[in-house]
C-alpha angles and dihedrals in degrees: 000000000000121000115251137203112205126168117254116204134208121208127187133204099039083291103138095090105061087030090060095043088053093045085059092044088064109028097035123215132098125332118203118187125187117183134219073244104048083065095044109271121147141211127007097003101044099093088045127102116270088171135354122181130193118199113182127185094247088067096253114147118197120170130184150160153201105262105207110209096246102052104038125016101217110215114184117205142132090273092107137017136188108242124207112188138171150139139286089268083057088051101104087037092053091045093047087050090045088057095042100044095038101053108113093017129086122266106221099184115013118236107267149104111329121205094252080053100260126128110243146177137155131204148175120228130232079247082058093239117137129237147177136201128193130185112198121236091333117123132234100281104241 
């Protein structure tokens, strides 16, 4: 088996859930949820994610879960992004993606030409997670 890096959110305010079903929405593939109940947690957090896992065809893995308060103190910043990169044949994928992900968030760096030649843009989600999508040696479509 080969070793893998995959991104692990964090979501506060019981927010997982409804952050996981909108990644699909976008990216596509098959979403798995366990909740805090499903192994055997009661009251206010059983309903809550205690993993949720996004497959998609394309081989991307993103995982997240709820964070309750008292077990994990959520602190957004620009630390770490989620990065989405291709090729020039990806390009009308990525941009798609870019559109999608990024709608009631707020869009840090439009997708366009970068100076290396790629074409860049960052973003933070409604879900305020940051991302980030390159498309290699492509240029800003007219």
């Amino acid at each position: 088996m080969s070793v893998l890096l995959n991104p692990y959110v964090n979501f506060p305010d019981a927010q997982a859930r409804e952050a996981m079903e909108f990644y699909q929405s976008v990216l596509g593939g098959d979403l798995s949820i366990m909740t805090f109940g499903d192994m055997g947690t009661e009251g206010p957090t059983a309903t809550q994610v205690m993993h949720g896992q996004l497959t998609t065809p394309g081989g991307i893995t993103l995982m997240g879960a709820d964070a309750p308060p008292e077990m994990v103190q959520v602190r957004f910043g620009d630390n770490m992004s989620i990065s989405l990169s291709g090729g020039p044949e990806d390009g009308d994928e990525l941009r798609g993606w870019f559109a999608a992900l990024s709608e009631g968030g707020e869009v840090r760096q439009p997708l366009e030409a970068a100076p290396w030649g790629d074409e860049f843009g960052m973003f933070v989600d409604r879900f305020e997670i940051c991302w980030m999508v390159n498309i290699a040696g492509s240029a800003a479509p007219s």
